[in-house]
C-alpha positions as CSV (number, residue, x, y, z in Angstrom):
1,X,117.9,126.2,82.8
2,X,114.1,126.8,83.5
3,X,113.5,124.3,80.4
4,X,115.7,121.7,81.5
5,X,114.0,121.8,84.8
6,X,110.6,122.1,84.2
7,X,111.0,119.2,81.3
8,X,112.2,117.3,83.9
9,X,109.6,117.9,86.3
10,X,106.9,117.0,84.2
11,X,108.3,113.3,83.0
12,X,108.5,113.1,86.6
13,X,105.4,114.6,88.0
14,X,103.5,112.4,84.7
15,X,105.4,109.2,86.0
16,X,104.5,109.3,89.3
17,X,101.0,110.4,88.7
18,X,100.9,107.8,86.6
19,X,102.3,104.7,89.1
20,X,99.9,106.0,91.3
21,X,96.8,106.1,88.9
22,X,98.1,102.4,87.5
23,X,98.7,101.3,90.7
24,X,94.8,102.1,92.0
25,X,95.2,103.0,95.5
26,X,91.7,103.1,97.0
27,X,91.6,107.2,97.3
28,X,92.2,107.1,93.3
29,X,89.9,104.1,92.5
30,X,87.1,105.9,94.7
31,X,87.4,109.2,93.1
32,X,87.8,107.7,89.7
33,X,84.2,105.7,90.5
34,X,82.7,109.2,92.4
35,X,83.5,111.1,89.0
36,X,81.1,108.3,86.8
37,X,84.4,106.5,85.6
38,X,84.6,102.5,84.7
39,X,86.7,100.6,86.6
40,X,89.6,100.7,84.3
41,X,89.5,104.1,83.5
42,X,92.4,104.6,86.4
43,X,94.8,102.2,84.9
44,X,93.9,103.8,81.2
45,X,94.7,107.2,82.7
46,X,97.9,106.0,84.7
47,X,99.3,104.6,81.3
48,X,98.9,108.0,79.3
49,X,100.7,110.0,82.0
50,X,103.6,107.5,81.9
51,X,103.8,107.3,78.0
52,X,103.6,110.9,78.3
53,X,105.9,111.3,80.4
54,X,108.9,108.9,78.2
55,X,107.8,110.9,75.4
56,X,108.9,114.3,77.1
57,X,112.2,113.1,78.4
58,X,113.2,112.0,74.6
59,X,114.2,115.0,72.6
60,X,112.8,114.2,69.7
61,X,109.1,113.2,70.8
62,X,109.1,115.6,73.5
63,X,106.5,118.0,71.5
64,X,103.9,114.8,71.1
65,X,104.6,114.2,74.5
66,X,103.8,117.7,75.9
67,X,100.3,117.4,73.9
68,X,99.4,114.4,75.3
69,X,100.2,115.9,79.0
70,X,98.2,118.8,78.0
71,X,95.4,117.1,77.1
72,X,95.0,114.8,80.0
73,X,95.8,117.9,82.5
74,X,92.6,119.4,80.4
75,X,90.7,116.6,81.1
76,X,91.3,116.6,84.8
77,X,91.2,119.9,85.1
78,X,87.2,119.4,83.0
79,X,86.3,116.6,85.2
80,X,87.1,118.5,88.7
81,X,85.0,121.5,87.4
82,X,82.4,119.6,86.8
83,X,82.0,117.7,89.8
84,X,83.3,121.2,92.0
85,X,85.8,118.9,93.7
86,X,88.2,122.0,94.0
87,X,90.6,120.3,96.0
88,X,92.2,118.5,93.0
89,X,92.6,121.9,91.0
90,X,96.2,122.3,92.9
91,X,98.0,119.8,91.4
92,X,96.1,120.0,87.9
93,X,97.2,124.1,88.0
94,X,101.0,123.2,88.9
95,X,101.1,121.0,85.9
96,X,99.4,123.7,83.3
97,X,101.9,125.8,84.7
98,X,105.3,123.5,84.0
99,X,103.7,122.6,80.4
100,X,103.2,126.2,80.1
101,X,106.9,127.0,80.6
102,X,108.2,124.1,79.1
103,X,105.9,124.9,75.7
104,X,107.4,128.5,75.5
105,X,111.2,127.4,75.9
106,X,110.8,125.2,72.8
């Protein structure tokens, strides 16, 4: 049950994170710019939380997919600590905690 769920919520939470890092609204694209980021970097981003999110909700990439979440949660979570911008450490914690539990239901 919790791994069903908490797959699920990550292809979610990685798609929609995703849209909305694709997308560029101007609160991304301005923190994206703040954090010493080119101008595509948001787009770049938005496309490896979606791919990593399809590769989670197929069975048998789900483990490629969980890396690649992993790694771009590491990289947000490296980027907010560097910049002390503690406010984005919220939603970057929720998501190391569903990989977590998704990683030790495999």
């Amino acid at each position: 049950m919790i791994h069903a769920l908490s797959i699920w919520l990550l292809a979610a939470g990685f798609f929609g994170a995703g849209l909305v890092n694709a997308i560029g609204t101007p609160t991304t694209r301005s923190d994206f710019a703040r954090w010493g980021y080119p101008n595509w970097w948001g787009r770049f981003t938005g496309g490896l939380e979606i791919m990593s999110a399809v590769l989670i909700a197929i069975p048998i990439s789900r483990v490629v997919g969980l890396a690649l979440g992993a790694s771009i949660i590491a990289a947000a979570v490296l980027t907010v600590l560097k910049h002390r911008e503690f406010k984005h450490l919220f939603p970057a914690s929720a998501f190391v905690v569903v990989i977590a539990l998704a990683e030790l239901s495999l």
